[in-house]
mmCIF file as gemmi writes it, N, C-alpha and C atoms, coordinates in Angstrom:
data_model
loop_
_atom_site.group_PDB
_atom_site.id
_atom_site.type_symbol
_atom_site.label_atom_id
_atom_site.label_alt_id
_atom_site.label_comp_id
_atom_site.label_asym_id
_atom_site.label_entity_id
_atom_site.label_seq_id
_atom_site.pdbx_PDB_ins_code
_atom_site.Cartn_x
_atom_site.Cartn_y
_atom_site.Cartn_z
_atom_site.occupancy
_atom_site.B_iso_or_equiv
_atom_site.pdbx_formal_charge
_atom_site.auth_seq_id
_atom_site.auth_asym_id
_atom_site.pdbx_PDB_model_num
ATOM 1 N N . UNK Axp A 1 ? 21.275 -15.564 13.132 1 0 ? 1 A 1
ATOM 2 C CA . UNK Axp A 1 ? 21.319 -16.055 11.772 1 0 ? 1 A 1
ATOM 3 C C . UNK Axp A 1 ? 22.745 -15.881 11.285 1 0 ? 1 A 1
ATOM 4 N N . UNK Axp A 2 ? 23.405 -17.067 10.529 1 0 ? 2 A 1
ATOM 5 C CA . UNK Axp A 2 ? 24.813 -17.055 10.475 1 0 ? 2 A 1
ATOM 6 C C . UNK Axp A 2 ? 24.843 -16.01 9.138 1 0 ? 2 A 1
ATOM 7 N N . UNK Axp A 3 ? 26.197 -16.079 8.434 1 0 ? 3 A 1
ATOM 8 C CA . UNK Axp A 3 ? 26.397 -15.068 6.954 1 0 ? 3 A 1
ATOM 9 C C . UNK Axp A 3 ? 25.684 -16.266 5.889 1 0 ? 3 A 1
ATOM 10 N N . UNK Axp A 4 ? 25.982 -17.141 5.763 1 0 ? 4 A 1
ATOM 11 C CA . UNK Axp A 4 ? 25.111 -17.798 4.913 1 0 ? 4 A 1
ATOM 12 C C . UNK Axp A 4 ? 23.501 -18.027 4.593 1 0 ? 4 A 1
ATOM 13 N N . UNK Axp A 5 ? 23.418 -17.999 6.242 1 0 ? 5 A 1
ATOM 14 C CA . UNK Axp A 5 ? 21.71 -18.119 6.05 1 0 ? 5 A 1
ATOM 15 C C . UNK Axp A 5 ? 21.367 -17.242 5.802 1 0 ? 5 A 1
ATOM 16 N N . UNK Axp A 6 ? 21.774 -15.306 5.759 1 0 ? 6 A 1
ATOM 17 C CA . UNK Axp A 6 ? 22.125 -14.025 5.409 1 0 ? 6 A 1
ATOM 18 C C . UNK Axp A 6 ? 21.473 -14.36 4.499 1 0 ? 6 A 1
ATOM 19 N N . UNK Axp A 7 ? 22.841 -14.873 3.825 1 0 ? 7 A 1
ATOM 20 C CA . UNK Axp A 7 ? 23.033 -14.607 1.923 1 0 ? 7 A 1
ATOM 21 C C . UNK Axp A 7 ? 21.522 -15.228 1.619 1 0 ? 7 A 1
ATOM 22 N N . UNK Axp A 8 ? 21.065 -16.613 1.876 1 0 ? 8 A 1
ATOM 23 C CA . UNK Axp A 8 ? 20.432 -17.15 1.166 1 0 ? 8 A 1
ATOM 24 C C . UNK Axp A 8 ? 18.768 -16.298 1.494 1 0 ? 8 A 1
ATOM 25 N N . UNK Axp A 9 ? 18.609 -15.751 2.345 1 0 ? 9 A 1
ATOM 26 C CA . UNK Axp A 9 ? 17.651 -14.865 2.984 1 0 ? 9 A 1
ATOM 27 C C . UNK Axp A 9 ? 17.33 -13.635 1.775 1 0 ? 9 A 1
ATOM 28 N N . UNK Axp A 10 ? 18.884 -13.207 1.757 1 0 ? 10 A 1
ATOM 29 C CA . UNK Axp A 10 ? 18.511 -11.819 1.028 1 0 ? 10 A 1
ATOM 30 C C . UNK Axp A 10 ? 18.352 -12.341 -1.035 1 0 ? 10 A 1
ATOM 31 N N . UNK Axp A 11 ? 19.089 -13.571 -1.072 1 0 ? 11 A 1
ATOM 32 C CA . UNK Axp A 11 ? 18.514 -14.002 -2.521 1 0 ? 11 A 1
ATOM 33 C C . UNK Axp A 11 ? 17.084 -14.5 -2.498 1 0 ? 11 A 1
ATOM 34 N N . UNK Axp A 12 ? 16.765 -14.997 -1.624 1 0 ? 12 A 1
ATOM 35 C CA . UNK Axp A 12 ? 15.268 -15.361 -1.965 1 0 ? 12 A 1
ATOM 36 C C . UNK Axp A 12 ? 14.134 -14.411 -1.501 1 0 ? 12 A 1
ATOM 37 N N . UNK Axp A 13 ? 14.628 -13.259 -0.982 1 0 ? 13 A 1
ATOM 38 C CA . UNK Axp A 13 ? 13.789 -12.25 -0.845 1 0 ? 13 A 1
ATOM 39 C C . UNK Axp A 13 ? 13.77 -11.379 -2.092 1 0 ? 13 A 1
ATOM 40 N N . UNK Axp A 14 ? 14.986 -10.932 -2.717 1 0 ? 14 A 1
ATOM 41 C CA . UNK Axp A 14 ? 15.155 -10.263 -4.12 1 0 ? 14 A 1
ATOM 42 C C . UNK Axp A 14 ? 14.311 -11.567 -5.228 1 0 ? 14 A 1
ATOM 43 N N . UNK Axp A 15 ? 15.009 -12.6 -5.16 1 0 ? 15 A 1
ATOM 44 C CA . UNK Axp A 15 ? 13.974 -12.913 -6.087 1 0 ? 15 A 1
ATOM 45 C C . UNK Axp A 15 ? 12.465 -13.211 -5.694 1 0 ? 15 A 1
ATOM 46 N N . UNK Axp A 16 ? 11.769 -13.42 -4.768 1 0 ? 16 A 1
ATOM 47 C CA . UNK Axp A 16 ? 10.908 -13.443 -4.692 1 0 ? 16 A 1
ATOM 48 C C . UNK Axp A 16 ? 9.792 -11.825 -4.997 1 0 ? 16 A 1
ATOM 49 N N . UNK Axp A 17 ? 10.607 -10.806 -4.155 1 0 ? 17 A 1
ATOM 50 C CA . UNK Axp A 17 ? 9.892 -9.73 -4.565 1 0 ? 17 A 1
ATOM 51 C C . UNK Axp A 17 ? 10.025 -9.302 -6.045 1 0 ? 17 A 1
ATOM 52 N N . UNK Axp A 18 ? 11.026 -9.588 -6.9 1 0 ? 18 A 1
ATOM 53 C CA . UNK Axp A 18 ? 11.126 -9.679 -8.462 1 0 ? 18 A 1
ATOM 54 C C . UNK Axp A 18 ? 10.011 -10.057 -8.979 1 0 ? 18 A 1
ATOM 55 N N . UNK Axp A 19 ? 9.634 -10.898 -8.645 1 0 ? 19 A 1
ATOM 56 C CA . UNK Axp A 19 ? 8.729 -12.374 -9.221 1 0 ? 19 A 1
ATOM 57 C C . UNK Axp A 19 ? 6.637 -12.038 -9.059 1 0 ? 19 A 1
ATOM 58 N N . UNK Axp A 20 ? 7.209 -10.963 -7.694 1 0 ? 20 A 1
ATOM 59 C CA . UNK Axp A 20 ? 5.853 -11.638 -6.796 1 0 ? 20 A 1
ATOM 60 C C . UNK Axp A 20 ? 5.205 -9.368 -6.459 1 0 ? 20 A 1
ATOM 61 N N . UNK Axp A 21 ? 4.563 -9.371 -7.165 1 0 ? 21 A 1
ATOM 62 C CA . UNK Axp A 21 ? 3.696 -8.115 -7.319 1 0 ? 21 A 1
ATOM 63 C C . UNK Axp A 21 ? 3.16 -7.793 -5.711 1 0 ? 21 A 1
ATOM 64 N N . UNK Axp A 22 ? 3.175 -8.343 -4.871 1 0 ? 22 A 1
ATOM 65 C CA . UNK Axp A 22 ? 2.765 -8.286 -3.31 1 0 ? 22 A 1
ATOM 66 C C . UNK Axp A 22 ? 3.219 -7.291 -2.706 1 0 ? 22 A 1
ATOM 67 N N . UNK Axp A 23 ? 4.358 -6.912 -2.675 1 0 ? 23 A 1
ATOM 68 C CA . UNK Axp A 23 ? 5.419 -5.731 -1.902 1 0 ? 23 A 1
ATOM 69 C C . UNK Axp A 23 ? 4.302 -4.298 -2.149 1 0 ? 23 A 1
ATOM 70 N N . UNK Axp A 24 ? 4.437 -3.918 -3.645 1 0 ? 24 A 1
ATOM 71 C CA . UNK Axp A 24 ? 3.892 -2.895 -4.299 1 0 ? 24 A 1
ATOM 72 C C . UNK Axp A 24 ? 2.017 -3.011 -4.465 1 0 ? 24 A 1
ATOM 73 N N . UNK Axp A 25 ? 1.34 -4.163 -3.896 1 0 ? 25 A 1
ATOM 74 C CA . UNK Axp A 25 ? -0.065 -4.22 -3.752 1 0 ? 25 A 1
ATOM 75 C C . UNK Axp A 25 ? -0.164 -3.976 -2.071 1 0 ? 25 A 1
ATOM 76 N N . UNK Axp A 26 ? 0.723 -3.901 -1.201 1 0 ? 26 A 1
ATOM 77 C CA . UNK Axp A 26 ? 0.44 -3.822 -0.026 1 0 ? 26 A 1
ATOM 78 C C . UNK Axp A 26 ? 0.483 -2.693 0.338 1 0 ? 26 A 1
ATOM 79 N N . UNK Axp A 27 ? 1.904 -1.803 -0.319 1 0 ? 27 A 1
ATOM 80 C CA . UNK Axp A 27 ? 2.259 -0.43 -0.138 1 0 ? 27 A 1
ATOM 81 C C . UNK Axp A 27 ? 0.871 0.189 -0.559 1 0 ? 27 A 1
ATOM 82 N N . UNK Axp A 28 ? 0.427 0.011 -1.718 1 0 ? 28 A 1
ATOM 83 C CA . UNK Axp A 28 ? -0.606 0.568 -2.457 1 0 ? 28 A 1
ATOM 84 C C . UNK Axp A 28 ? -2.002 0.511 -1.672 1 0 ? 28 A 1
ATOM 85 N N . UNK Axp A 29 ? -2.133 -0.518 -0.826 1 0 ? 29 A 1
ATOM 86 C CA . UNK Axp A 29 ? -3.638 -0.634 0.05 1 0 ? 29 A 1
ATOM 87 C C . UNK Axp A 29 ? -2.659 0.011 1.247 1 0 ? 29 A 1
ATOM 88 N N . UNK Axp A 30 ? -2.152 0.432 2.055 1 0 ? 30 A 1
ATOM 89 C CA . UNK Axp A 30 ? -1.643 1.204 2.802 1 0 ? 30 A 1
ATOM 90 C C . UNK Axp A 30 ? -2.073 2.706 2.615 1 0 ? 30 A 1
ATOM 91 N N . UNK Axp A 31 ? -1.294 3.1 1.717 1 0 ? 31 A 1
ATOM 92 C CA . UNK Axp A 31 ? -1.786 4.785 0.899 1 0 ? 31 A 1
ATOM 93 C C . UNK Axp A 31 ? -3.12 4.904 0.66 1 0 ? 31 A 1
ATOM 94 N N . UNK Axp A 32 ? -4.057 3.986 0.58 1 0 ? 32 A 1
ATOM 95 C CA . UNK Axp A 32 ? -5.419 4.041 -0.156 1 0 ? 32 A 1
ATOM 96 C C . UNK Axp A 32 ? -6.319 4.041 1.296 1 0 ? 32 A 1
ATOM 97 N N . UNK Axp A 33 ? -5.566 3.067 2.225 1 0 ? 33 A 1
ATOM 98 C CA . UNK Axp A 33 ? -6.341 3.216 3.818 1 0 ? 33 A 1
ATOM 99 C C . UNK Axp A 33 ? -6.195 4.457 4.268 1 0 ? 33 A 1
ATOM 100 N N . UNK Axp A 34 ? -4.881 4.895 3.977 1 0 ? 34 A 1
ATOM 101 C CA . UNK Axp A 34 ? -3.799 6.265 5.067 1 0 ? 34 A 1
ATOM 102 C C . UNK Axp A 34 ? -4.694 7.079 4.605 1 0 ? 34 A 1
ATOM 103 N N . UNK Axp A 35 ? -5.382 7.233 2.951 1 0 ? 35 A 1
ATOM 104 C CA . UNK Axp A 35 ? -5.864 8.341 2.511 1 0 ? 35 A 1
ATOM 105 C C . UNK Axp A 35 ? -7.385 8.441 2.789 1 0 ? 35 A 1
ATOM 106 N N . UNK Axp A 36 ? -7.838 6.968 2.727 1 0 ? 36 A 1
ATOM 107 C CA . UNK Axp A 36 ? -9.309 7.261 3.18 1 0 ? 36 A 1
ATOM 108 C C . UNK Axp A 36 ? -9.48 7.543 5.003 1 0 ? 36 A 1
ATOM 109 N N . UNK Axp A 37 ? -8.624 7.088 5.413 1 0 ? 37 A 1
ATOM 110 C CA . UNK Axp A 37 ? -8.587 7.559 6.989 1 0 ? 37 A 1
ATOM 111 C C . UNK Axp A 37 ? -7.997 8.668 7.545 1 0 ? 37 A 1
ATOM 112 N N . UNK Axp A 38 ? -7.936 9.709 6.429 1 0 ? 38 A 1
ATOM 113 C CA . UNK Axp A 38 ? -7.687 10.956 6.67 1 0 ? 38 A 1
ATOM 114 C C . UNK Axp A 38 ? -6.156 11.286 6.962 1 0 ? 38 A 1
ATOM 115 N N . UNK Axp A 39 ? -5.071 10.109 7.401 1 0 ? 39 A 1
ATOM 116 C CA . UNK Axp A 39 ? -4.099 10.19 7.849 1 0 ? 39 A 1
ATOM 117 C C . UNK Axp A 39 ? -3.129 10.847 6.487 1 0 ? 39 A 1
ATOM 118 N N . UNK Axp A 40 ? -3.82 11.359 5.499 1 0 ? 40 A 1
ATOM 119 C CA . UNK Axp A 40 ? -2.668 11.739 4.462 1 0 ? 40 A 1
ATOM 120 C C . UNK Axp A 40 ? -3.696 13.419 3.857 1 0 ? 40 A 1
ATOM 121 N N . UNK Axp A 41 ? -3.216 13.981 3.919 1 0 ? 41 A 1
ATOM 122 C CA . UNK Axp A 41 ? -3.958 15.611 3.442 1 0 ? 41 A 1
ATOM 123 C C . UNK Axp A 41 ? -3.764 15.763 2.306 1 0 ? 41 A 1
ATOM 124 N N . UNK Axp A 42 ? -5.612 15.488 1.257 1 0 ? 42 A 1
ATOM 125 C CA . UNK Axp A 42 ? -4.77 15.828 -0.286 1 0 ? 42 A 1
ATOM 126 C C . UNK Axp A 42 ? -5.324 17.64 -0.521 1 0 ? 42 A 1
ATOM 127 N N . UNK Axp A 43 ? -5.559 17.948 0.851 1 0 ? 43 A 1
ATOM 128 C CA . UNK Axp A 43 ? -6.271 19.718 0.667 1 0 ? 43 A 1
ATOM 129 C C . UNK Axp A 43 ? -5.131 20.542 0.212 1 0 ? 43 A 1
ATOM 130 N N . UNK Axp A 44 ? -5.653 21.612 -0.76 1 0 ? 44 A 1
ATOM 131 C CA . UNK Axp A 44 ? -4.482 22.364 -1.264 1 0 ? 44 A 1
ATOM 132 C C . UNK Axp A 44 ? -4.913 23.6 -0.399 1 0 ? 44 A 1
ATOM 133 N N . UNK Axp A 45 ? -3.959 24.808 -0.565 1 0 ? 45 A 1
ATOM 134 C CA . UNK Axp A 45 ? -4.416 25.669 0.309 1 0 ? 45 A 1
ATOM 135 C C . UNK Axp A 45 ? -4.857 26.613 -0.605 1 0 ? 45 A 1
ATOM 136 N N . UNK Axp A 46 ? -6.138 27.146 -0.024 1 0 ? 46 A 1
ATOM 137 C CA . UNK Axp A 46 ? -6.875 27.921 -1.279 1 0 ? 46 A 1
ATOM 138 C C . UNK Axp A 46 ? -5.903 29.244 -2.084 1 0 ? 46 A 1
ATOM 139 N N . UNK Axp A 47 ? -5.289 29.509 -1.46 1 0 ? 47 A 1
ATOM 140 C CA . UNK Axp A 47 ? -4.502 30.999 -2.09 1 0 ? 47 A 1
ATOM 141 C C . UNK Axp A 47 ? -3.376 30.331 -2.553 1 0 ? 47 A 1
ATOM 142 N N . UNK Axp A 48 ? -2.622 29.119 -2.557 1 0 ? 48 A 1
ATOM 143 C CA . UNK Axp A 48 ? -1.975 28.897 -3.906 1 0 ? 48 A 1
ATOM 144 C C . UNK Axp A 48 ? -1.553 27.867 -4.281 1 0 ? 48 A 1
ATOM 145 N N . UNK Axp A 49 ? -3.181 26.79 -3.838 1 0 ? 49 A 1
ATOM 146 C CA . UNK Axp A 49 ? -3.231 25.907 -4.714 1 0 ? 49 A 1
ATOM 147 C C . UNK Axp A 49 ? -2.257 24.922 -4.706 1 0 ? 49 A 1
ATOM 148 N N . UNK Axp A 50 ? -1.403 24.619 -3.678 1 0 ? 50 A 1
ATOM 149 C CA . UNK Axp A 50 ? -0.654 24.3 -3.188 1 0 ? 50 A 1
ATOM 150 C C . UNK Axp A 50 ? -0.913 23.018 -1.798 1 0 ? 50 A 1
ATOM 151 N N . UNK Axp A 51 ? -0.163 21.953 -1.755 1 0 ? 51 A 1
ATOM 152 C CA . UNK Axp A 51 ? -0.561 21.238 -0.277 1 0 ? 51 A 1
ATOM 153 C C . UNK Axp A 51 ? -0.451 22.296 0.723 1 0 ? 51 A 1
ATOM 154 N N . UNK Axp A 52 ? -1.098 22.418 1.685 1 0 ? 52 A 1
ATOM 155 C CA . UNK Axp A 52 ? -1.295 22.981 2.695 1 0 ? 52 A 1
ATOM 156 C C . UNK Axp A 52 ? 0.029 22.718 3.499 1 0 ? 52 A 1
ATOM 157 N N . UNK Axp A 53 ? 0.204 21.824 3.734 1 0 ? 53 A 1
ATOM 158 C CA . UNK Axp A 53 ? 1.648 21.872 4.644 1 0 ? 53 A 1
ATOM 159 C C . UNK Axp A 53 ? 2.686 20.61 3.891 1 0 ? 53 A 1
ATOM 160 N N . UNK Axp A 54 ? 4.153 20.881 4.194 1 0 ? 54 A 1
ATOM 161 C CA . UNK Axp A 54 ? 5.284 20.719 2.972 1 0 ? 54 A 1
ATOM 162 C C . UNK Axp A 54 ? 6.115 20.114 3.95 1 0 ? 54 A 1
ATOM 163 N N . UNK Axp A 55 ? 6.369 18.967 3.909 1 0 ? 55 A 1
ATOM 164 C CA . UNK Axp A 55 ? 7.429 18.624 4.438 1 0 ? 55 A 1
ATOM 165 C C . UNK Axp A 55 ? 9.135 19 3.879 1 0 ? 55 A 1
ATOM 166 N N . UNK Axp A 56 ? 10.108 19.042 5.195 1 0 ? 56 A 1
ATOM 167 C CA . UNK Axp A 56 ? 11.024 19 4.686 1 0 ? 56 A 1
ATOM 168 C C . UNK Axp A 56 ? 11.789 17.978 3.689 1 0 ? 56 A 1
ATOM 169 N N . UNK Axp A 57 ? 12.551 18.225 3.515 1 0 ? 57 A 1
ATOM 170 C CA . UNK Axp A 57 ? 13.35 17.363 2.567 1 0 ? 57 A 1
ATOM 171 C C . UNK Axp A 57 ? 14.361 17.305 2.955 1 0 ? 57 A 1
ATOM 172 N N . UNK Axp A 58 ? 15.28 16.139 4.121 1 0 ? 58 A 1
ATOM 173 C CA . UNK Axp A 58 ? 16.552 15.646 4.35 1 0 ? 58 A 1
ATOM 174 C C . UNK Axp A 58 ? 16.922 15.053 3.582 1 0 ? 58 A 1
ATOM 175 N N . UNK Axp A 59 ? 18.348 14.791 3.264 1 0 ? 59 A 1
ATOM 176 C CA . UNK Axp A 59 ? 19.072 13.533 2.716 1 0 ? 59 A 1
ATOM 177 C C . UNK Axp A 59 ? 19.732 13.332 3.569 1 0 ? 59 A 1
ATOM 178 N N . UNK Axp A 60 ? 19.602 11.829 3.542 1 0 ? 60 A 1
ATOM 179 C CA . UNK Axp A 60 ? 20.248 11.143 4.491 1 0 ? 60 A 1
ATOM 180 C C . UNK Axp A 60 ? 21.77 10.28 3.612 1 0 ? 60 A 1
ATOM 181 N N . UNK Axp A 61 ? 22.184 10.349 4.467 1 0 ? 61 A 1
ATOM 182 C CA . UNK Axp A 61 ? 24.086 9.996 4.153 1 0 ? 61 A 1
ATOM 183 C C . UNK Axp A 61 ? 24.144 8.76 4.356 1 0 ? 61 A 1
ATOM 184 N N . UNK Axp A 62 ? 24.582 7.381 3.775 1 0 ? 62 A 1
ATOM 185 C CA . UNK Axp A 62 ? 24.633 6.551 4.374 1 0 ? 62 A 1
ATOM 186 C C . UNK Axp A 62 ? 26.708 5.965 4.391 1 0 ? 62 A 1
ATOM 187 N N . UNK Axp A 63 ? 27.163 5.655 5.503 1 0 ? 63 A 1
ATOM 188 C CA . UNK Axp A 63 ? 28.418 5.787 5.262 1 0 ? 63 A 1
ATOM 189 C C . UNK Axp A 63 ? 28.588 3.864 5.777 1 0 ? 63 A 1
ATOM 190 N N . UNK Axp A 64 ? 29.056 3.418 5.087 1 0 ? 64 A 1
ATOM 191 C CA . UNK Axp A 64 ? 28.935 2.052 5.183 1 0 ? 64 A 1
ATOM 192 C C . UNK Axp A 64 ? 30.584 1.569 5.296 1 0 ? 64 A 1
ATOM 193 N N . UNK Axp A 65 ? 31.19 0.552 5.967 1 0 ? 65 A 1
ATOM 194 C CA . UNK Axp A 65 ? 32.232 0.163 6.25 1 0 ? 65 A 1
ATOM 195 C C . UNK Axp A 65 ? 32.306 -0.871 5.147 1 0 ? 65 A 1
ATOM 196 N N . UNK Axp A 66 ? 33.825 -1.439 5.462 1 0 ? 66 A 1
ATOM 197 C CA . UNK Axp A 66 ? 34.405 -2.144 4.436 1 0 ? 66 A 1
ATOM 198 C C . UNK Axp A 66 ? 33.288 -3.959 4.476 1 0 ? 66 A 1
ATOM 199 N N . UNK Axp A 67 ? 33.477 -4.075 5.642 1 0 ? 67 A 1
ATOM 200 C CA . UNK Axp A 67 ? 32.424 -5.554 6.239 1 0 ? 67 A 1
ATOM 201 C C . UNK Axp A 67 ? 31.364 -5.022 5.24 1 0 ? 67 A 1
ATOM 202 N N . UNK Axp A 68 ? 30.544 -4.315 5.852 1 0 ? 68 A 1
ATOM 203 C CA . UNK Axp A 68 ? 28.85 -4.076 4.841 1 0 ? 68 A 1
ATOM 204 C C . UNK Axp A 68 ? 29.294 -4.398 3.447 1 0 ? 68 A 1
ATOM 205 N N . UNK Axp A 69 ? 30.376 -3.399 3.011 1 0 ? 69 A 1
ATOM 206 C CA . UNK Axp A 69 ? 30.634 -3.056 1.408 1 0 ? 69 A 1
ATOM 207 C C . UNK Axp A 69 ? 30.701 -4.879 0.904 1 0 ? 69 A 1
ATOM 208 N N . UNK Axp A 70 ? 31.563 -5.312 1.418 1 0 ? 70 A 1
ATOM 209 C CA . UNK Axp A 70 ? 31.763 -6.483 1.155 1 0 ? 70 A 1
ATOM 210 C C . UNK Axp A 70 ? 30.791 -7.45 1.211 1 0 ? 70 A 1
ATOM 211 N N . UNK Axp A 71 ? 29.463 -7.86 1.791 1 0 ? 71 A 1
ATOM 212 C CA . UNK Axp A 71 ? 28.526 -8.232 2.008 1 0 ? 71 A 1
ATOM 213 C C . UNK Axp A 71 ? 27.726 -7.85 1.248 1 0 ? 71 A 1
ATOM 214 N N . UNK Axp A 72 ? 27.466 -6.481 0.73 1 0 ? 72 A 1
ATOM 215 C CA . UNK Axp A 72 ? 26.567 -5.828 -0.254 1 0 ? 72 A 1
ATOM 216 C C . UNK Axp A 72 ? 26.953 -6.261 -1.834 1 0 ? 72 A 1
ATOM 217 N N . UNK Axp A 73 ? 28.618 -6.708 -1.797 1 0 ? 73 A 1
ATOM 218 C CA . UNK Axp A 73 ? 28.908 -7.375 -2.86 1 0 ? 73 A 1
ATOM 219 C C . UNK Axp A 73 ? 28.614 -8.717 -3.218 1 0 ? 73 A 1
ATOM 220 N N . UNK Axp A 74 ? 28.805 -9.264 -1.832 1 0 ? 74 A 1
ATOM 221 C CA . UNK Axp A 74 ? 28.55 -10.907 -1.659 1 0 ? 74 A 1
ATOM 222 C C . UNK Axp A 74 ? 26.973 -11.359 -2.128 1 0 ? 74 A 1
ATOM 223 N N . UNK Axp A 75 ? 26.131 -10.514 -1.777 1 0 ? 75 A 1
ATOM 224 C CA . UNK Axp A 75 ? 24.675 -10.702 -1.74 1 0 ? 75 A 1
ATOM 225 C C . UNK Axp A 75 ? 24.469 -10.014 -3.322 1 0 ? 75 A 1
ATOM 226 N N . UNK Axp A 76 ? 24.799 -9.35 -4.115 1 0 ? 76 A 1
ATOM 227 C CA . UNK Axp A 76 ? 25.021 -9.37 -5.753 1 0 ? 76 A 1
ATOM 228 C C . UNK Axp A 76 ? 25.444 -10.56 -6.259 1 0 ? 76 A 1
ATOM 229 N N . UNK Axp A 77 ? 26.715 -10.819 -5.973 1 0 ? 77 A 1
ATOM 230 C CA . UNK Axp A 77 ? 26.791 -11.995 -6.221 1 0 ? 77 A 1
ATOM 231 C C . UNK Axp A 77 ? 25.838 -13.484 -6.447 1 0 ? 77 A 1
ATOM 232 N N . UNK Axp A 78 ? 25.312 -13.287 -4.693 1 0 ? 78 A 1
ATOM 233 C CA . UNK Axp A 78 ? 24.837 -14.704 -4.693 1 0 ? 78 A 1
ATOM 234 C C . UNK Axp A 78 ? 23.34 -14.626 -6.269 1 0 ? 78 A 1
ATOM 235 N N . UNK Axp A 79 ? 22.942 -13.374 -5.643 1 0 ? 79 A 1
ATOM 236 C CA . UNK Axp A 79 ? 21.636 -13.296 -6.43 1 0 ? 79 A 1
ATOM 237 C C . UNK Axp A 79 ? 21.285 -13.194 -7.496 1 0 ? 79 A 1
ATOM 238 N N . UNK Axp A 80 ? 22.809 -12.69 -8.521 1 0 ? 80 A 1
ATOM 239 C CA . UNK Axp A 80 ? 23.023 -12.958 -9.928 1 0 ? 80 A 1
ATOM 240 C C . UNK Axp A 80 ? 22.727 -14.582 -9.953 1 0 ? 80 A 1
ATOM 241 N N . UNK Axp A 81 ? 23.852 -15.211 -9.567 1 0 ? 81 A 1
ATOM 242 C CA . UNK Axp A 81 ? 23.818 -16.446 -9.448 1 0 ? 81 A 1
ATOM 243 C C . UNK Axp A 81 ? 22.77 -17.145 -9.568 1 0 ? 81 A 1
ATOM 244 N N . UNK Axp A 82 ? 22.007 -16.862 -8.297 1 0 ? 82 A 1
ATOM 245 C CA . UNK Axp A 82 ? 20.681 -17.81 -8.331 1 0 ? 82 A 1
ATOM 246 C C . UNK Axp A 82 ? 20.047 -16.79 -9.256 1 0 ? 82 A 1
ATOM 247 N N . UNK Axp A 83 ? 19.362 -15.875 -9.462 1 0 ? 83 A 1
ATOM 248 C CA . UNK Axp A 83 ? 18.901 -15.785 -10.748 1 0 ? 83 A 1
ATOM 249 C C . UNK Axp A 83 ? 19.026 -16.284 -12.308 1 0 ? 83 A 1
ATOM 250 N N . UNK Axp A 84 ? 20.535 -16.74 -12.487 1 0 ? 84 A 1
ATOM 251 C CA . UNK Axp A 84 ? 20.43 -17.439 -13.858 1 0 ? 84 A 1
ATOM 252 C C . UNK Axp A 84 ? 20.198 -18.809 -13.856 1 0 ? 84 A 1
ATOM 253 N N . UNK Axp A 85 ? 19.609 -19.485 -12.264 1 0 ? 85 A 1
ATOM 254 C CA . UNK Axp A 85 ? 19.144 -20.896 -12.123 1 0 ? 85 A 1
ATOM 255 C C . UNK Axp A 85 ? 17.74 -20.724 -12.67 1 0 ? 85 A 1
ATOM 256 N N . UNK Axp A 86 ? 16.657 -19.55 -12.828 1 0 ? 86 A 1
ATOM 257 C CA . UNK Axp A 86 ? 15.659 -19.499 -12.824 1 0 ? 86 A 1
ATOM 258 C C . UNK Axp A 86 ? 15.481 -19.301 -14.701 1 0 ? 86 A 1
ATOM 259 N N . UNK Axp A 87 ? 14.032 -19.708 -14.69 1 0 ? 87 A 1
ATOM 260 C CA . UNK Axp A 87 ? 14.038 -19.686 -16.242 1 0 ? 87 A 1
ATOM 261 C C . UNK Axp A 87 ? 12.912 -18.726 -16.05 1 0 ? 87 A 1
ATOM 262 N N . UNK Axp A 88 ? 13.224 -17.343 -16.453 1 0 ? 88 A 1
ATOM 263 C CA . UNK Axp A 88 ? 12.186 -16.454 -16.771 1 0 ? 88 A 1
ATOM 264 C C . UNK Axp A 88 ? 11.135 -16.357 -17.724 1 0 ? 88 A 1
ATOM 265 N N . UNK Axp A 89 ? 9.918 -15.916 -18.244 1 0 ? 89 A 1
ATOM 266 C CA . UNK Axp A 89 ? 9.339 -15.836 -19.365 1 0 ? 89 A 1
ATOM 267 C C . UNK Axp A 89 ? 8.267 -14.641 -19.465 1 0 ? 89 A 1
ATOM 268 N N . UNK Axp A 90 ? 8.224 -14.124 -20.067 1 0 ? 90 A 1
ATOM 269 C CA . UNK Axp A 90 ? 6.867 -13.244 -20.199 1 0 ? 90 A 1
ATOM 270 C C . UNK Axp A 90 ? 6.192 -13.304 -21.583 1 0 ? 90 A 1
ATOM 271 N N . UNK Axp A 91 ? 5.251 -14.105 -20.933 1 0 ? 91 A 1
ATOM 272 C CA . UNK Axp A 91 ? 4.149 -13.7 -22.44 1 0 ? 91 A 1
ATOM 273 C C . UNK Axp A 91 ? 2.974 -13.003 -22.398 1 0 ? 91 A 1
C-alpha cells in the first residue's frame, strides 16, 4: 500500500470510527464473553477484598523517528481536512 493510499486509509478509518459506535460495541461483547467464559476473574480475595491476583503495570516508551513523526502529522492533517468536508449534526 503506497503513502497515499496510507493517508486515505487512516482518514476514513478515524472518521468512520468517529461516526460509527461499532469499535466500542465489539470491545464491549468481547469483555462480556471473556467474563462469562470465565477468562476474566471478578473474585476478590476474601482477607482483603481485593482482586485476587494484580497485574503488573509497565509503561511502555514509544520512541518514534522523524519519517513516523512526519506521517503522524501528515495523517492530522489529511483528517482535519476531510473532516470539515463532512456536515456533522446531533439532535
Amino acid at each position: 500500500m503506497g503513502a497515499d493510499a496510507n493517508r486515505r486509509f487512516l482518514v476514513t478509518a478515524h472518521a468512520d470510527s468517529m461516526l460509527d459506535g461499532t469499535p466500542t460495541l465489539r470491545m464491549n461483547e468481547f469483555v462480556l464473553a471473556a467474563l462469562e467464559a470465565g477468562k476474566i476473574s471478578l473474585d476478590l480475595d476474601p482477607e482483603t477484598e481485593k482482586p485476587a491476583q494484580k497485574a503488573e503495570v509497565e509503561e511502555l516508551e514509544f520512541v518514534l523517528d522523524d519519517k513516523a513523526e512526519a506521517f503522524i502529522e501528515s495523517s492530522k492533517k489529511a483528517f482535519a481536512t476531510e473532516l470539515k468536508r463532512h456536515d456533522l449534526k446531533v439532535s
